[in-house]
N, C-alpha and C positions, 0 to 999 in steps of 0.2 A: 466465606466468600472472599475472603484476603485472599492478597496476592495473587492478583489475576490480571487481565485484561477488560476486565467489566468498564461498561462505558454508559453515558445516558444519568438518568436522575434513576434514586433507589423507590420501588413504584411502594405506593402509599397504602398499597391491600398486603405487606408485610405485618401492617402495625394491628392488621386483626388480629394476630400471633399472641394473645395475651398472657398468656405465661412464658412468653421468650426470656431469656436472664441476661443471655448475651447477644453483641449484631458485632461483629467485626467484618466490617468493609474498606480495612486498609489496604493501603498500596495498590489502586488500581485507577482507572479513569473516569471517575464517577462525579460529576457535575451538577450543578442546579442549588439550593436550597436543601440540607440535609431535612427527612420531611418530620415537622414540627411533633406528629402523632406519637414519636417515636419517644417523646419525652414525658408521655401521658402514661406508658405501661410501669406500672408498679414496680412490673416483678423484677425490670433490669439491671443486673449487676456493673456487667461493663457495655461500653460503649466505646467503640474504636472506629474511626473513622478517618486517623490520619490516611496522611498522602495521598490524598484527591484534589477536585478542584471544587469541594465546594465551597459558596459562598452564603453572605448574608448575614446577619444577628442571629445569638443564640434569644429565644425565648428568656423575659425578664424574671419569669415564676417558675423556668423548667426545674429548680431542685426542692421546688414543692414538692412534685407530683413525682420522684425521684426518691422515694424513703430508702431504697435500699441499694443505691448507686455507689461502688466501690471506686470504678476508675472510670475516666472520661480523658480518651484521646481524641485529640482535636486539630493536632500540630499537623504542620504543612497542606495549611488547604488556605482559602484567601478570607475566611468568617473577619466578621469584622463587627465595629462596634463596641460597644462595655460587655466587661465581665457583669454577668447577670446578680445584678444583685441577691438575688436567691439561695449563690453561696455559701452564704454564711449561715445555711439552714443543713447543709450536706453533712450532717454530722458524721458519717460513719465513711468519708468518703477519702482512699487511703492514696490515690495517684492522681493529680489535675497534669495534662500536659496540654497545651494551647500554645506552645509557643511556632514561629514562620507562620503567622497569620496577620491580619491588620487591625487587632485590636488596640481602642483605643479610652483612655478616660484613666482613673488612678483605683486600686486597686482595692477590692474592699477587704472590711476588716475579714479575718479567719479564725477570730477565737475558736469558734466552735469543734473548728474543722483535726480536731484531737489526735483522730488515729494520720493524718496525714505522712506519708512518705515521702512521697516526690511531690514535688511542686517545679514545673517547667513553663515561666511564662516569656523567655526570649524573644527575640526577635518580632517583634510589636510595635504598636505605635503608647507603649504603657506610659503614664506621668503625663505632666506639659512643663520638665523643669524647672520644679517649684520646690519650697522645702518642706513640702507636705507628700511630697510623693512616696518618700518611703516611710509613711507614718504606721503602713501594714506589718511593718516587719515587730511591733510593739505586741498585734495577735498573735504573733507565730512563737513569742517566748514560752520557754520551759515546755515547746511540742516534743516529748523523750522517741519520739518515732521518727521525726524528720531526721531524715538521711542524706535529701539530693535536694539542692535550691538552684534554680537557677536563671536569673533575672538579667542576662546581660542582653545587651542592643536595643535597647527602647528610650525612653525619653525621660529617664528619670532623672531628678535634678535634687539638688538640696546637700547636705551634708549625711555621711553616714550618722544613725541614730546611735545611741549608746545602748540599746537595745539590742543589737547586732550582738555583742559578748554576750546575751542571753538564750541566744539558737542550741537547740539541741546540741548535748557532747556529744552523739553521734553521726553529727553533719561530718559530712566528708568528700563534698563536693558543691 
């Protein structure tokens, strides 16, 4: 259903679809509260839902209910709020992008988060310019899959960690 003109809120008798893997509803005019149910199907791999206008918190416990969630696009919509603590439970989970939204609070740890590729959380309201704010970057060490980070325009403050020289040798952006 990407790349359309779709407009409205996404109606809530999708999430009967219980073995759906994927929902990609990017780039279209799609509004409201992305609906919460959609974080309770097991089976989904990806979730795409940039470039819309929705808004609101993500669910604090959605990557419980999430065992087998690979990528979750999220960027360019107005979600706002903390990253869901829950996180740091997404083990298998290979692409986070979230960043042109209004998330805000400091970022939590990602040891887990192993097979991680990208990691896009830009354009945020992320940190409160403190020297704790890039304390995250301590889980991301020796991630041999991270390839793309990218944390600029938020709120982070403090000094770079010396943990920073421990990011994947094949970051390259």
């Amino acid at each position: 259903m990407g790349i359309n003109n779709l407009e409205g809120e996404v109606p809530h008798k999708l999430c009967h679809l219980k073995d759906l893997e994927q929902v990609f509803v990017s780039i279209n005019n799609l509004s409201g509260t992305f609906p919460s149910c959609f974080y309770n199907i097991s089976s989904l791999i990806v979730i795409s839902d940039t470039e819309n206008q929705f808004n609101g918190s993500l669910p604090p416990t959605m990557f419980h209910t999430l065992p087998n969630l690979q990528q979750f696009y999220i960027a360019l919509n107005q979600a706002s709020g903390s990253i869901p603590p829950s996180i740091t439970n997404a083990s298998i989970l290979s692409l986070l992008e979230i960043g042109a939204n209004q998330f805000t609070g400091q970022v939590p740890a990602l040891e887990k988060l192993r097979d991680l590729f990208y990691l896009g959380l830009s354009q945020n309201n992320l940190g409160d310019n403190s020297t704790n704010d890039l304390i995250f970057f301590k889980s991301l060490t020796n991630f041999s899959s991270l390839q793309m980070l990218n944390i600029s325009d938020n709120s982070f403050g403090g000094q770079l960690p010396n943990s920073l020289a421990n990011l994947s040798t094949q970051l390259n952006q």
